[in-house]
C-alpha positions in Angstrom: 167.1 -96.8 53.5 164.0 -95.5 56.3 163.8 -98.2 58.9 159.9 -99.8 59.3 158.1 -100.3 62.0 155.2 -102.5 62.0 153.1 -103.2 64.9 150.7 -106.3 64.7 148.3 -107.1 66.8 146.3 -111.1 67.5 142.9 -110.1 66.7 142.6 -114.6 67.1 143.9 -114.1 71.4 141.5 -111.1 72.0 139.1 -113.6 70.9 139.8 -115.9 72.7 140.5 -113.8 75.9 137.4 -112.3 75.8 135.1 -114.5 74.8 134.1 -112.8 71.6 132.4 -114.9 68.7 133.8 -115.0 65.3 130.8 -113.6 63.3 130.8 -110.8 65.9 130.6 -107.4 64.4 132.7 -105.7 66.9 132.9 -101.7 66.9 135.9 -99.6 68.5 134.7 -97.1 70.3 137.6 -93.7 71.0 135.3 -91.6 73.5 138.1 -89.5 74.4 141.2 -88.6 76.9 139.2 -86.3 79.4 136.6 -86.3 81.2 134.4 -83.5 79.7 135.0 -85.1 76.5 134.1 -89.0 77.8 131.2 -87.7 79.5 129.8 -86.0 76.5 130.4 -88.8 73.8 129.3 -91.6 75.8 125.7 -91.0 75.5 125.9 -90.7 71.8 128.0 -93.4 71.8 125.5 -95.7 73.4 122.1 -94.0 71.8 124.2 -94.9 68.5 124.7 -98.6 69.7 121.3 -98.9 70.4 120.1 -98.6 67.3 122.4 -100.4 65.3 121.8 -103.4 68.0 118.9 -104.6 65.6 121.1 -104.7 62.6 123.5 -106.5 63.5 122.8 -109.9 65.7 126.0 -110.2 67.5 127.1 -106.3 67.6 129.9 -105.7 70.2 132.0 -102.9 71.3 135.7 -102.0 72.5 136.5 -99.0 74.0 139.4 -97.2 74.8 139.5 -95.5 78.0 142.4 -93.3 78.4 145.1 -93.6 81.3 143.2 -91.4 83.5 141.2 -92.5 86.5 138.3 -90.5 86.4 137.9 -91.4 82.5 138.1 -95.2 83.7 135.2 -95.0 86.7 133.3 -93.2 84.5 133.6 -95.3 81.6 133.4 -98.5 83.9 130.4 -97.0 85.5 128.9 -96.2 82.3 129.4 -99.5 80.2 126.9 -101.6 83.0 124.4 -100.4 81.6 125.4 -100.6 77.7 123.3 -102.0 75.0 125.4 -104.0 73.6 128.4 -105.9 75.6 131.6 -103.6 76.0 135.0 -104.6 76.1 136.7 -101.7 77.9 141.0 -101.5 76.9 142.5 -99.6 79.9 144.8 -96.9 78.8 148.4 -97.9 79.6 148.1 -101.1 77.3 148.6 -100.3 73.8 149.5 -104.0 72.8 145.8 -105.5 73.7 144.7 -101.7 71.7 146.9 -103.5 69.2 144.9 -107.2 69.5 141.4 -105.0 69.5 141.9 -103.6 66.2 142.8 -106.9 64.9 139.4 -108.4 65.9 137.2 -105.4 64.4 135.3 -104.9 61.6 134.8 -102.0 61.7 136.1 -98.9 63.5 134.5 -95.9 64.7 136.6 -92.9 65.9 135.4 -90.0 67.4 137.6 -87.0 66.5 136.6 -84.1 68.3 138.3 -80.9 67.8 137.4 -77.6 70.3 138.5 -74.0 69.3 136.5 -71.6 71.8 138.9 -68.8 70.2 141.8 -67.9 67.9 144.7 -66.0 69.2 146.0 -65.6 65.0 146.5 -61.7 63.9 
């Protein structure tokens, strides 16, 4: 018999914690691990925000920032001027990640995949 895992996560304590109402449509944002990639998603990230702002009255967003400092100034620099508020998760803390995706309704990854050659015969 396989042993399960099962990681939960209190989407009610992130709520509470931080202040986030309970008809909030709240979006995870993954912008990336580096800071080529973070730097290039952002923008569309927040250009994308922007306009679903009008749809939705209470629109808010997590994002994971990656255990990397430059990825977390950037990020923190980026989100003061986000238009929408912006929960950012540090990297390093995977049980709030865990409470975030409990509060969602929705979740938007990013997956970006970068193949500048092929070294297959």
């Amino acid at each position: 018999m396989a042993d399960e895992w099962r990681i939960e996560g209190n989407g009610e304590d992130f709520r509470i914690k931080y202040d986030v109402p309970s008809g909030a449509t709240v979006i995870s944002l993954l912008p990336g691990s580096r800071l080529q990639e973070v730097t290039r998603m952002l923008p569309i990230f927040a250009n994308t925000m922007q306009q679903l702002r009008d749809s939705y009255s209470e629109l808010m967003n997590v994002i994971l920032v990656a255990p990397n400092q430059h990825v977390d100034k950037y990020v923190s620099r980026a989100i003061h001027n986000w238009p929408v508020p912006a929960i950012p998760i540090p990297g390093g803390t995977p049980y709030l990640k865990y409470d975030a995706f409990n509060v969602r309704h929705s979740n938007l990854n990013c997956v970006l995949i970068i193949s500048s050659q092929s070294n297959c015969d």
